[in-house]
Biopython code that builds the backbone (N, CA, C, O; Angstrom):
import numpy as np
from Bio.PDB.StructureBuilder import StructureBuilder

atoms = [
    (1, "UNK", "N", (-14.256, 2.483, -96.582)),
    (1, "UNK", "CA", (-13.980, 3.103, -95.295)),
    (1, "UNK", "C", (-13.054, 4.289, -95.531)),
    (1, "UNK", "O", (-11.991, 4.182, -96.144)),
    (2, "UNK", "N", (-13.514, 5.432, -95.009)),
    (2, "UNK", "CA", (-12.715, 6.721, -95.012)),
    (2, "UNK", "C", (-11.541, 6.422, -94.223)),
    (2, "UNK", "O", (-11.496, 5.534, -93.372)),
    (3, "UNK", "N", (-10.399, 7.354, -94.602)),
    (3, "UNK", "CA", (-8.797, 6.869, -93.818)),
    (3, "UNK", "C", (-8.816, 8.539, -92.939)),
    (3, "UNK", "O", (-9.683, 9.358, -92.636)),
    (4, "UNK", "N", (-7.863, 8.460, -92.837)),
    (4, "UNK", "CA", (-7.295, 9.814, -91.609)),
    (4, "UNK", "C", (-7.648, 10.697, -92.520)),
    (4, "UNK", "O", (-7.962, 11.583, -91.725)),
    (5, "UNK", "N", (-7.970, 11.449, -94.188)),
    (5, "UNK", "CA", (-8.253, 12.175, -94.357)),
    (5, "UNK", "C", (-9.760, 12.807, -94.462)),
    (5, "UNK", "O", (-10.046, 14.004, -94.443)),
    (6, "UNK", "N", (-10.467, 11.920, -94.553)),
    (6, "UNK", "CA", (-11.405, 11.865, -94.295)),
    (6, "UNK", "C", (-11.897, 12.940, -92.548)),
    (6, "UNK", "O", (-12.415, 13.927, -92.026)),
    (7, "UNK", "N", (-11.514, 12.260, -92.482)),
    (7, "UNK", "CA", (-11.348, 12.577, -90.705)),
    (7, "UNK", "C", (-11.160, 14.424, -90.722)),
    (7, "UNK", "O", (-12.092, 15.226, -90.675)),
    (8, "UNK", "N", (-9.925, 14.698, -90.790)),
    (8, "UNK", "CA", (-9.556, 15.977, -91.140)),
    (8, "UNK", "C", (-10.424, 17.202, -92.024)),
    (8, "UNK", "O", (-10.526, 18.428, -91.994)),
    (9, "UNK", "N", (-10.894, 16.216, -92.707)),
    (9, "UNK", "CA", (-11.897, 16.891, -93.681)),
    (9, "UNK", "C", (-13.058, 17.411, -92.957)),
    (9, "UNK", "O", (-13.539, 18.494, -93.289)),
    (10, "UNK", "N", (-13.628, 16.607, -91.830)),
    (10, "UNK", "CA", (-14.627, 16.894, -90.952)),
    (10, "UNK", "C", (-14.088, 18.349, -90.253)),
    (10, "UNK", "O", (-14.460, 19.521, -90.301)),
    (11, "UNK", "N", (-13.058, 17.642, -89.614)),
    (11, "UNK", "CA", (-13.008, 19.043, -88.572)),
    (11, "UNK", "C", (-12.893, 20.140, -89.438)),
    (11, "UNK", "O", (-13.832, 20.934, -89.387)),
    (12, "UNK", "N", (-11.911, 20.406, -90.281)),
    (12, "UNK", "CA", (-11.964, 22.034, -91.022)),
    (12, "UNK", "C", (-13.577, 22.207, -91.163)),
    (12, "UNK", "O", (-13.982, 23.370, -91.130)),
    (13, "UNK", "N", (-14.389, 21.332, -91.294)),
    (13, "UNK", "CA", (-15.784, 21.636, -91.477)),
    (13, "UNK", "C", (-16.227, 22.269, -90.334)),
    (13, "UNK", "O", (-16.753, 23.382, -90.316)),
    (14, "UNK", "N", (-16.027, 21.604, -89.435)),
    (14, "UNK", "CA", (-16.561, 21.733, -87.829)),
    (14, "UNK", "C", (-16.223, 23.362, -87.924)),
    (14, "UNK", "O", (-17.064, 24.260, -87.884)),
    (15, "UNK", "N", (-14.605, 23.539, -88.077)),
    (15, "UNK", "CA", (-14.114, 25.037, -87.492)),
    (15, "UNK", "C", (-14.598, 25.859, -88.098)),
    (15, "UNK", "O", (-15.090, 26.698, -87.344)),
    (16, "UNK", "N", (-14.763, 26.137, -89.364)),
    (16, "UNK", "CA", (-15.674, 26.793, -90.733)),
    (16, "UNK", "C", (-17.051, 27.060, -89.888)),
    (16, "UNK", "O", (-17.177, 28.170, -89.372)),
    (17, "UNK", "N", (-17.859, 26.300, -89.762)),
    (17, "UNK", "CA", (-18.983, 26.140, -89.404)),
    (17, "UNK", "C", (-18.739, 27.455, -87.791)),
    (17, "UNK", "O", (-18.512, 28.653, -87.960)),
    (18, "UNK", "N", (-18.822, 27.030, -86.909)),
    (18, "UNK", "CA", (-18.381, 27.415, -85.705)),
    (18, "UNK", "C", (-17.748, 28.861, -85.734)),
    (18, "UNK", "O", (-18.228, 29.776, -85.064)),
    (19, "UNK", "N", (-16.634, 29.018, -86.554)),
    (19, "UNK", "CA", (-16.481, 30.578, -87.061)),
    (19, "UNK", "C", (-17.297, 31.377, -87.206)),
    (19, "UNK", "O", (-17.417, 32.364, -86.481)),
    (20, "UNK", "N", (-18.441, 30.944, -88.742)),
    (20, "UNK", "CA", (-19.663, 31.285, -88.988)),
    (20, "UNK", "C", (-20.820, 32.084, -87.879)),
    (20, "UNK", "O", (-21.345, 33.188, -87.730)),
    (21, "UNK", "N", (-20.806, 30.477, -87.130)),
    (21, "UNK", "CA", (-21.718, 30.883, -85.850)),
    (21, "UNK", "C", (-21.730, 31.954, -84.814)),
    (21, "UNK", "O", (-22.551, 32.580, -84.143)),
    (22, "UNK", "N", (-19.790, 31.838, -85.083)),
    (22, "UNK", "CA", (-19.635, 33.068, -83.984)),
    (22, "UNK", "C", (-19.644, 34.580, -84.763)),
    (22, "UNK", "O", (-19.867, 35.656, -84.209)),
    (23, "UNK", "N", (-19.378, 34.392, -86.019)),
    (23, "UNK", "CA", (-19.737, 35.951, -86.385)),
    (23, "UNK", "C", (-20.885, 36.337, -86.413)),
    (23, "UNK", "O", (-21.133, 37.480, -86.031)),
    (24, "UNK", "N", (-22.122, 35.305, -86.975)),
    (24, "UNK", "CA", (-23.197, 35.557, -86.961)),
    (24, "UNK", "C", (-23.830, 36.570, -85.004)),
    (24, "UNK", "O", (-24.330, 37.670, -84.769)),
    (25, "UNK", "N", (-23.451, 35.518, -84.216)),
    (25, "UNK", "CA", (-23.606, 35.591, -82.653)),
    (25, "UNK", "C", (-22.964, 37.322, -82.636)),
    (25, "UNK", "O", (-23.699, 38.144, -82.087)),
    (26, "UNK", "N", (-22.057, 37.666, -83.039)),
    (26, "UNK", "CA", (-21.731, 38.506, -83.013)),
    (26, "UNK", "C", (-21.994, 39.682, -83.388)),
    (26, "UNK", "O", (-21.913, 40.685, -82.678)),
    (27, "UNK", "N", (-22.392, 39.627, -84.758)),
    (27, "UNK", "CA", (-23.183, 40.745, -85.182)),
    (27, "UNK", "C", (-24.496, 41.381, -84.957)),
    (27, "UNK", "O", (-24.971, 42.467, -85.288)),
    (28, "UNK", "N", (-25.146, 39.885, -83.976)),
    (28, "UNK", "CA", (-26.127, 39.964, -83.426)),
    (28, "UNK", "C", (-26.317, 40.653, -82.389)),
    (28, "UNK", "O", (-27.318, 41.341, -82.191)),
    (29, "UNK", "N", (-25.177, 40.502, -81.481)),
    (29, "UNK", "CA", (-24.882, 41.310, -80.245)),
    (29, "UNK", "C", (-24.295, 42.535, -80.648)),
    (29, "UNK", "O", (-24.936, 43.487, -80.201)),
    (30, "UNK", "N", (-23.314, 42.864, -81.325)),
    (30, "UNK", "CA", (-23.344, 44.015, -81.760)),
    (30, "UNK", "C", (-24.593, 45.236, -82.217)),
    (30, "UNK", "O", (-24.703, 46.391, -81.804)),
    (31, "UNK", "N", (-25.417, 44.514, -83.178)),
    (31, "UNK", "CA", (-26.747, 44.991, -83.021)),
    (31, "UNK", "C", (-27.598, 45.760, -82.021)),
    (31, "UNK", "O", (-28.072, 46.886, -81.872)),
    (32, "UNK", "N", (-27.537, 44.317, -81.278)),
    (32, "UNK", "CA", (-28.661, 44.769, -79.965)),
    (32, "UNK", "C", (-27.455, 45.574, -78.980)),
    (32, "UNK", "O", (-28.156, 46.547, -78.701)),
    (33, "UNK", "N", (-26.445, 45.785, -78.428)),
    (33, "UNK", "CA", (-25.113, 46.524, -77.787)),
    (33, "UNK", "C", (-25.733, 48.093, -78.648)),
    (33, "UNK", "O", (-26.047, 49.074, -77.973)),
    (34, "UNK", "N", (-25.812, 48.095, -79.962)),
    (34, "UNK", "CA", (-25.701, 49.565, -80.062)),
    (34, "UNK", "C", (-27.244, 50.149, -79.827)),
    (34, "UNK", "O", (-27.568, 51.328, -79.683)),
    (35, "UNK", "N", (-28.039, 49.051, -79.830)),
    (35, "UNK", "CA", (-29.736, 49.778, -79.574)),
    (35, "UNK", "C", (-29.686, 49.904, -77.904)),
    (35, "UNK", "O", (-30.240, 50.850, -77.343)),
    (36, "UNK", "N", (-29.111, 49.070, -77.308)),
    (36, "UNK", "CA", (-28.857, 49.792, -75.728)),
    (36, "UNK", "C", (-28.648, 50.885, -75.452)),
    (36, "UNK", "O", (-29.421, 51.645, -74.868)),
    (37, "UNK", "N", (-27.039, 51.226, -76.023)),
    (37, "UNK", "CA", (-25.993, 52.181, -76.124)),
    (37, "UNK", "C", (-26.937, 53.264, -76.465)),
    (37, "UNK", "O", (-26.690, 54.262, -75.787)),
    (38, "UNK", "N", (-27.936, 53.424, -77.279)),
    (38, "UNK", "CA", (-28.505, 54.571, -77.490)),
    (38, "UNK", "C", (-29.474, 54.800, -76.799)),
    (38, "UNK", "O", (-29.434, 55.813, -76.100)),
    (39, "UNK", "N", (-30.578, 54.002, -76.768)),
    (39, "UNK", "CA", (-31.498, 54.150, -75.627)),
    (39, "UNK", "C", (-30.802, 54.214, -74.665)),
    (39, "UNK", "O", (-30.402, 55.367, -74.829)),
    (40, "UNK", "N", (-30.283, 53.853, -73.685)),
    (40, "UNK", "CA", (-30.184, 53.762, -72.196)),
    (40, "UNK", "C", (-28.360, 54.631, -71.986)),
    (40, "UNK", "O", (-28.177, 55.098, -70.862)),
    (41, "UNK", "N", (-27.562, 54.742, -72.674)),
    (41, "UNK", "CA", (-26.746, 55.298, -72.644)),
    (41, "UNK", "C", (-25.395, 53.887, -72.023)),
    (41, "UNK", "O", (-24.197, 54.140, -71.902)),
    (42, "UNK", "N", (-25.842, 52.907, -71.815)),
    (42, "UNK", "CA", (-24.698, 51.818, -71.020)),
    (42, "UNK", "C", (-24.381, 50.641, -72.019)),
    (42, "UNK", "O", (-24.843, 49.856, -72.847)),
    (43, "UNK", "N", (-23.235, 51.094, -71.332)),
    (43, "UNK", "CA", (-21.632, 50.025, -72.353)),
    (43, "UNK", "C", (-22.158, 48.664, -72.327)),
    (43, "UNK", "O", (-22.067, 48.070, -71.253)),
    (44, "UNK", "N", (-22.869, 47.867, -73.646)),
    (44, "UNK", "CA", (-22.667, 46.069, -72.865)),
    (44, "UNK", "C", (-21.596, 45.681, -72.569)),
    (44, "UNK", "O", (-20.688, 46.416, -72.958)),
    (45, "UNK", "N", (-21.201, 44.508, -71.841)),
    (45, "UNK", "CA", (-20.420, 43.246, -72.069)),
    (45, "UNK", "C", (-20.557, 42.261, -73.235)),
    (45, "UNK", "O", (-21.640, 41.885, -72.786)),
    (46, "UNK", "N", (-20.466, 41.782, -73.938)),
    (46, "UNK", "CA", (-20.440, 41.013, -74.872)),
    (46, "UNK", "C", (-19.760, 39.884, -74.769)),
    (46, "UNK", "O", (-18.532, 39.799, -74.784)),
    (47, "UNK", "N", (-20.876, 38.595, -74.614)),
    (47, "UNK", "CA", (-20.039, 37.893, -74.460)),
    (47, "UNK", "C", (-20.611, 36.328, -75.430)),
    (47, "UNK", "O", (-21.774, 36.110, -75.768)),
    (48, "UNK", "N", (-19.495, 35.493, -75.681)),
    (48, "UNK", "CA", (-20.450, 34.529, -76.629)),
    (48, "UNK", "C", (-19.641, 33.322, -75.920)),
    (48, "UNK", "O", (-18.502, 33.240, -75.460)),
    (49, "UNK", "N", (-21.059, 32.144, -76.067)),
    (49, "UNK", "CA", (-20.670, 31.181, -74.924)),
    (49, "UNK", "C", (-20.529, 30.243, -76.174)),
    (49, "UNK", "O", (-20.571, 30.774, -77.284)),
    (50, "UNK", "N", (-20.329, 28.580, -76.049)),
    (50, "UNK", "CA", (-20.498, 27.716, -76.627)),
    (50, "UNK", "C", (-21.578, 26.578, -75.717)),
    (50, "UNK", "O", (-21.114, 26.327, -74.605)),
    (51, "UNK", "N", (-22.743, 25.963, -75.984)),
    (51, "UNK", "CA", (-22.837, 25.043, -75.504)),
    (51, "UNK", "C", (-24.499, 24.751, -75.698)),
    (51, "UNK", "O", (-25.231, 25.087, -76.629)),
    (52, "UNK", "N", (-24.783, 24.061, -74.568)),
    (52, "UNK", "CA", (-26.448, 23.971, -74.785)),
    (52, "UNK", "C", (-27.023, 25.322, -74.180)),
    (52, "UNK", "O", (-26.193, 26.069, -73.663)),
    (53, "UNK", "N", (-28.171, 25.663, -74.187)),
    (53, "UNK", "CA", (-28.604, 27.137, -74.034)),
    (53, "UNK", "C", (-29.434, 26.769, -72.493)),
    (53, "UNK", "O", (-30.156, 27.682, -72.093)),
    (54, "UNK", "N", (-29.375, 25.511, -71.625)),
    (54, "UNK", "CA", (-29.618, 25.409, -70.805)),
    (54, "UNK", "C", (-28.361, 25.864, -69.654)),
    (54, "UNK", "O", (-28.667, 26.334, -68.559)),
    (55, "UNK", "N", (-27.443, 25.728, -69.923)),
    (55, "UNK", "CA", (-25.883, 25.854, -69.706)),
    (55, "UNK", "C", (-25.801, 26.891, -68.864)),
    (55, "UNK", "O", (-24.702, 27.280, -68.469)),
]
sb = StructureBuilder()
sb.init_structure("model")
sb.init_model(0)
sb.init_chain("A")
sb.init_seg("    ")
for serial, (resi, resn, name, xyz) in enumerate(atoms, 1):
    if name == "N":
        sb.init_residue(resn, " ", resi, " ")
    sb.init_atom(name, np.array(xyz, "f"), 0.0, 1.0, " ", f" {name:<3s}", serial, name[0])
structure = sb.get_structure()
């Protein structure tokens, strides 16, 4: 049986992970923000949610 470090070990995983996701999310929107910005000339909002994509 894993003890409390175990435990700990997860979450730094969790936050690692989740970081990841959000830069990825990010660069993604950044992306598509500057193909707007040029076609159409308008500022996005940018925004990144957490959750189910029904949400």
């Amino acid at each position: 049986i894993g003890g409390h470090g175990d435990f700990q070990h997860w979450l730094g995983v969790e936050k690692i992970m989740r970081e990841e996701a959000n830069a990825t999310a990010g660069a993604a929107l950044d992306s598509y923000a500057a193909k707007v910005r040029q076609s159409l000339g308008i500022e996005s909002e940018l925004v990144i949610r957490e959750g189910k994509a029904a949400e």
